[in-house]
C-alpha positions in Angstrom: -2.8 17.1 -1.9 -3.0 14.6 1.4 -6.4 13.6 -0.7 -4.0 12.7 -3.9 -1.3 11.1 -1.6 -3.5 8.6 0.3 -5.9 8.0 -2.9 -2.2 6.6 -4.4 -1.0 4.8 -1.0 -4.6 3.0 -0.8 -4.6 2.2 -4.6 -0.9 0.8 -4.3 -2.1 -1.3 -1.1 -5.0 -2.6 -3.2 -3.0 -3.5 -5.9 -0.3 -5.3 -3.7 -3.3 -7.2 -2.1 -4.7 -8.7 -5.6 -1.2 -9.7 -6.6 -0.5 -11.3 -3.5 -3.8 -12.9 -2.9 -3.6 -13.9 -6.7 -6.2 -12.2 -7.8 -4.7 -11.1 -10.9 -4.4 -15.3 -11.8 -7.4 -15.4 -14.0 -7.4 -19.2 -13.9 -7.5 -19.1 -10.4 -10.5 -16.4 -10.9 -12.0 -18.3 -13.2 -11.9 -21.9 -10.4 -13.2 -19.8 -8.0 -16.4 -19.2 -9.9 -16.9 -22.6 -11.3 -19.3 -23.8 -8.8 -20.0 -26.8 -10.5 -16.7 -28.1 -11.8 -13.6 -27.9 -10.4 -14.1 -25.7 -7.7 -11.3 -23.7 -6.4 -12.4 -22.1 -2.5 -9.0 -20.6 -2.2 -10.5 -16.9 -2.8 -13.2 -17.3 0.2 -10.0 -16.2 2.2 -9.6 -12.9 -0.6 -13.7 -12.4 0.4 -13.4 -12.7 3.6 -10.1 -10.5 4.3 -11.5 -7.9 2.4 -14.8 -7.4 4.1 -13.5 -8.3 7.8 -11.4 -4.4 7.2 -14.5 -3.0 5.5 -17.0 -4.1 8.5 -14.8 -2.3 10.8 -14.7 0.7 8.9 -18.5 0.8 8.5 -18.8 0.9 12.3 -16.1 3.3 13.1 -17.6 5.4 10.1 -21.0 5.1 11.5 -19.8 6.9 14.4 -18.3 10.2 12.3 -19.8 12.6 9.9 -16.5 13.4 7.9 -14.0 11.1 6.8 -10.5 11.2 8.4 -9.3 13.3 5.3 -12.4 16.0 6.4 -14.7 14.7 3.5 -18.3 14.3 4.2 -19.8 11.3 3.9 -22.0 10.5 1.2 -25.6 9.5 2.0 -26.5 6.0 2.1 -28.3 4.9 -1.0 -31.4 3.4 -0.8 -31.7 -0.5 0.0 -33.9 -1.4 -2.7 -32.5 -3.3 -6.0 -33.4 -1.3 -8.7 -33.5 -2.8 -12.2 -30.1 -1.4 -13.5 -28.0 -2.3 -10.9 -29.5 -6.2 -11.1 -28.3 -5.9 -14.6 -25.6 -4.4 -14.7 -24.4 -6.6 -11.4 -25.5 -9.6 -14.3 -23.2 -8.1 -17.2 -20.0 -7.6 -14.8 -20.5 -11.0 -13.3 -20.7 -12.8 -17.3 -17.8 -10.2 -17.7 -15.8 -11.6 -14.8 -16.3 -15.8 -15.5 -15.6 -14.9 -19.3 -12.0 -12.9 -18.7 -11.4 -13.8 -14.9 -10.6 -10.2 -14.5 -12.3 -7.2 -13.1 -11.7 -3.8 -13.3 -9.2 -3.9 -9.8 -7.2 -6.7 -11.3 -6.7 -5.5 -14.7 -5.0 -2.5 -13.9 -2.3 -4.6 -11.8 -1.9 -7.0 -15.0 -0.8 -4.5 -17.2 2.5 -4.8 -16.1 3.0 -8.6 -16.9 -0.8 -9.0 -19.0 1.2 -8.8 -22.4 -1.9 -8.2 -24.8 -4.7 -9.4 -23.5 -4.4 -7.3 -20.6 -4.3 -4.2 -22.9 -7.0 -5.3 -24.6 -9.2 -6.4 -21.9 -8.4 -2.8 -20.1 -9.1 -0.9 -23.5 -12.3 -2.8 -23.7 -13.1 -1.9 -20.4 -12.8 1.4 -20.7 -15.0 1.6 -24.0 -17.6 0.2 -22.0 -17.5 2.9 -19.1 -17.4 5.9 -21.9 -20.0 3.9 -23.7 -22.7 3.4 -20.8 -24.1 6.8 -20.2 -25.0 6.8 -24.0 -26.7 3.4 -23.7 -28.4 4.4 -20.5 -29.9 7.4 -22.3 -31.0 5.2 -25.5 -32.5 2.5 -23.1 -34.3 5.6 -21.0 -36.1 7.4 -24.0 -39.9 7.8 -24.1 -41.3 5.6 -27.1 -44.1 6.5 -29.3 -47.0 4.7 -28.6 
């Protein structure tokens, strides 16, 4: 229950944060990751407040086995950049400069998203449900 309570208080924080910070703005998304037009660097401060929390955590979790909740930690993956993850980091990046949204922010639209938001989060969602179908296909042996 404590588990379900501060799962709810951090996802409420989180969503606070990318409406505040504008996250949510996809135009304002969408500047930040034209590099080579008009460039907006307004989100560097977004970046940059979200991993100044996160590198203190990783050094005060460092130091424990358990989480503060009494949940073990899970093992470290290994530093190596497999195939799938430099692809699939390639189809959520097109994902994000098409839409300007990511998966964080397009929950906190569908409040004030109209449509698009739905559609975008529907989309989404068909995707996740889709990809351990795909993965299989991709993965089976082919006869030589």
């Amino acid at each position: 229950m404590l588990r379900n309570v501060f799962a709810a208080l951090s996802g409420g924080l989180f969503g606070l944060g990318l409406v505040v910070s504008d996250m949510t703005n996809t135009l304002k998304v969408q500047g930040w990751l034209d590099v080579f037009g008009a460039w907006d660097p307004t989100l560097a401060f977004v970046l940059g407040g979200a991993v100044m929390p996160m590198a203190v955590a990783w050094v005060f979790a460092a130091r424990r086995d358990r989480s503060v909740l009494g949940t073990p930690f899970p093992a470290l993956p290994k530093p190596v950049a497999e195939p799938d993850i430099v692809i699939g980091s390639l189809l959520f990046g097109m994902g994000w400069g098409l839409s300007g949204l990511c998966p964080g922010p397009s929950m906190a639209v569908l409040g004030f998203g109209g449509w698009q938001g739905v559609v975008f989060l529907l989309s989404m969602i068909a995707g996740m449900v889709a990809t351990p179908a795909i993965r299989g296909w991709m993965s089976r042996p082919v006869a030589a």
